[in-house]
Structure formats: C-alpha cells, structure tokens
C-alpha positions as a printed Julia matrix, in Angstrom:
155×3 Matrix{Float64}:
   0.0    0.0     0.0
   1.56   3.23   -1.03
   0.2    5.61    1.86
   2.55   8.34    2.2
   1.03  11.38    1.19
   3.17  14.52    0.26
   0.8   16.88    0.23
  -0.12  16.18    4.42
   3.17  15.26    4.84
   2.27  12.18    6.67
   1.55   8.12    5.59
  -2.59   8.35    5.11
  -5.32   6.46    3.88
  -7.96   7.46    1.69
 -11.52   6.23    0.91
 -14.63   7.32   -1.12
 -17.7    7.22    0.22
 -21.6    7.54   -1.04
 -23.95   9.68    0.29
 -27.6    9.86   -0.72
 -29.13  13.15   -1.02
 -30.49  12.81    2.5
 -27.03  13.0     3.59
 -27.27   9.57    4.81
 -23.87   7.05    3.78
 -24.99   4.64    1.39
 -21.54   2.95    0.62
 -17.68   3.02    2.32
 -15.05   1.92   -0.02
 -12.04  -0.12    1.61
  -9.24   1.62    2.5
  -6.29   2.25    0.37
  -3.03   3.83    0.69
  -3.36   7.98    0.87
  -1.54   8.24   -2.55
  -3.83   6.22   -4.54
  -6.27   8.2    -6.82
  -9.89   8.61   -6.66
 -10.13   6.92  -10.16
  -7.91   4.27   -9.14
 -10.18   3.29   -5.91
 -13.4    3.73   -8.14
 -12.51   1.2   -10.7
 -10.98  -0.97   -8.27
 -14.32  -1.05   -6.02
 -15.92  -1.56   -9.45
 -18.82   1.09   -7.99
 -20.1    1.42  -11.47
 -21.14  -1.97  -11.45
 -23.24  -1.13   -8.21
 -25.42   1.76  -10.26
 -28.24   1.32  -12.48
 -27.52   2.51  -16.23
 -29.98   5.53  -17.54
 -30.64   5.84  -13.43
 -27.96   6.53  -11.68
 -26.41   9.98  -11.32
 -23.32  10.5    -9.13
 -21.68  13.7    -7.83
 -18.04  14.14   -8.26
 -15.16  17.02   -7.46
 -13.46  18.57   -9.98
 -10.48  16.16   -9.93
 -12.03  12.89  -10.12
 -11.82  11.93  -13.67
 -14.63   9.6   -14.31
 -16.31  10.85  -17.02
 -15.47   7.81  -19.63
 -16.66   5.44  -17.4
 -20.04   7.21  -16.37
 -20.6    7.59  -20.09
 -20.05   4.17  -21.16
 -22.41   3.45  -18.44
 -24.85   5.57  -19.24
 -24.85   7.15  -15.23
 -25.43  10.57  -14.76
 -22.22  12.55  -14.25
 -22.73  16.04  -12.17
 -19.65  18.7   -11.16
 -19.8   21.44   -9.19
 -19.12  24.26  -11.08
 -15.93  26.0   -10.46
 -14.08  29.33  -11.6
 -11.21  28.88  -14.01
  -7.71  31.19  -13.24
  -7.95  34.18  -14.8
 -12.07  34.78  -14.58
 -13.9   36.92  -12.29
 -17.12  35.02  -12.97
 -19.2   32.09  -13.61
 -20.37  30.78  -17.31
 -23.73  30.75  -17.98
 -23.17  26.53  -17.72
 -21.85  27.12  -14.17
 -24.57  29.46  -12.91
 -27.21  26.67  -14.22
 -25.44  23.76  -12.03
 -25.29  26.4    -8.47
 -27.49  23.56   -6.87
 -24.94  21.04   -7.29
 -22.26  23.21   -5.93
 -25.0   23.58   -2.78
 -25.65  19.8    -2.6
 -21.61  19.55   -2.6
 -22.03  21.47    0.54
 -23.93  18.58    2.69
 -21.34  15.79    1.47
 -18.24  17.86    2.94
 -20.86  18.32    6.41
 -21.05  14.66    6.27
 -17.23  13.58    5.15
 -16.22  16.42    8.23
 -19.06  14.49   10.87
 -16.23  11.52   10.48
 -13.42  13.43   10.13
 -14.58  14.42   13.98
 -14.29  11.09   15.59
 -11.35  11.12   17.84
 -10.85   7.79   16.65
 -10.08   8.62   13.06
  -7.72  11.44   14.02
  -5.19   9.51   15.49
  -1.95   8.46   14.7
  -2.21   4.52   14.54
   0.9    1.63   14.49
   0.8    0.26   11.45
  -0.26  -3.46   13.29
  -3.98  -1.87   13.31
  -3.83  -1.39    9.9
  -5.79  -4.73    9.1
  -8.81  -3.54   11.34
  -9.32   0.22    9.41
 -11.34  -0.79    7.13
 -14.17  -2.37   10.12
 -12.96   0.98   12.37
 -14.58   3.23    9.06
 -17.4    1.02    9.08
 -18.41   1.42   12.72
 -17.78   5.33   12.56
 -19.87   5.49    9.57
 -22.59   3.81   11.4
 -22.6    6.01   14.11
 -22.32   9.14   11.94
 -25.66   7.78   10.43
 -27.3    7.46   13.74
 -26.4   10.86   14.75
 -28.51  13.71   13.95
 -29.43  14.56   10.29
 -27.41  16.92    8.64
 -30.5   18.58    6.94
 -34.08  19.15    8.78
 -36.96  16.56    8.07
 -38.76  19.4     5.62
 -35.47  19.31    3.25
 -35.67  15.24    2.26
C-alpha cells in the first residue's frame, strides 16, 4: 500500500464514500493507501457496477476523472461548477449547475461528521492497519445514527 502522502506530509489512507441526497452514507469503499487516486479506488471497487444505467447519477469534485466510465455506463455525471484562473465570474453553464455546488455542501458536512471522531484522528501503528477498514465502518454507522445533517422538511 503506497500511503505516504506529500501533500499532508504524513503516511494516510484514503476512501470514497456515497452519500444519498439525504445526507445519509450509502456505501464506504475499503481503505487504500493515501496516494492512490480517486479513479484508481473507483474502478478498483468496481462502484459502477453497483449503479443502475440511464438511473444513476453521481456527484463528483473537480479532480475525479470519471467521465469515460459514467458515459459508457450511461450514469449521470454532475460537477460542481468552479471558476477557471484568470475569470472573475461564472459561465452561464456554471450558474445553471449552483445547486450542485450547494448539494456539494452537505457531502463535505457529512465527510467532516467523520473526520470528527477522535478515533479517526489519530496516529495509529501500522499493526492496526488490518482492522481500518471495520474501524470506518463502525464510525460510519454512528455518523448515520447521529442527527441529520439537513431538517426533516429538506428530504
């Protein structure tokens, strides 16, 4: 597993998870070292497998370079919008997506609700390494127990 990461500096892990639009997570990926890409760990997982064709629509950052795969697979692809250097404002495209960019807003609340556990911001010995990827599970069941991230009159 190739976990150091240089940009923290530090040997990480990284993981993609799903999260439904009621900001509930619907699916934990395993763990794999911090350098690996989110492309990588999406065709490894073989998620596109798990989505139904003409469906399906997924929500991805700006780096994570799936769109070959989603259009083979006829799953709807969606991007928040983001400014490129140089301009002062959005394209007309971008200011048509601006609810995207606000449903990015309730994955981060969610992917920062397990970034809070004291047990994920530890340092661990490597000899707990086998056990991460049922210490993510557990956390992410306990981040879905916890108290929505949006009010009942939003889902």
């Amino acid at each position: 597993m190739r976990s150091y990461s240089f940009y923290k500096k530090d040997h990480t892990i990284k993981i993609l998870i799903g999260v439904s639009p009621s900001g509930m997570i619907t699916y934990l990926s395993k763990a794999c070292g911090g350098r690996a890409s989110d492309k990588a760990i999406f065709n490894k997982e073989k998620i596109i497998e798990l989505l139904i064709p003409g469906h399906d629509a997924i929500m991805v950052d700006k780096g994570f370079l799936i769109d070959d795969e989603c259009k083979r697979n006829y799953i709807k692809l969606y991007r928040p919008p983001f400014l490129g250097r140089g301009k002062s404002q959005f394209s007309k495209e971008a200011e048509e997506t601006v609810e995207i960019a606000r449903a990015r807003v309730h994955v981060e609340r969610r992917i920062q609700r397990l970034k809070n556990f004291t047990l994920l911001k530890n340092r661990y010995s490597w000899t707990l390494l086998p056990l991460i990827d049922d210490i993510l599970v557990i956390v992410s069941a306990l981040v879905n127990l916890s108290e929505p991230i949006l009010s009942s009159d939003k889902f």
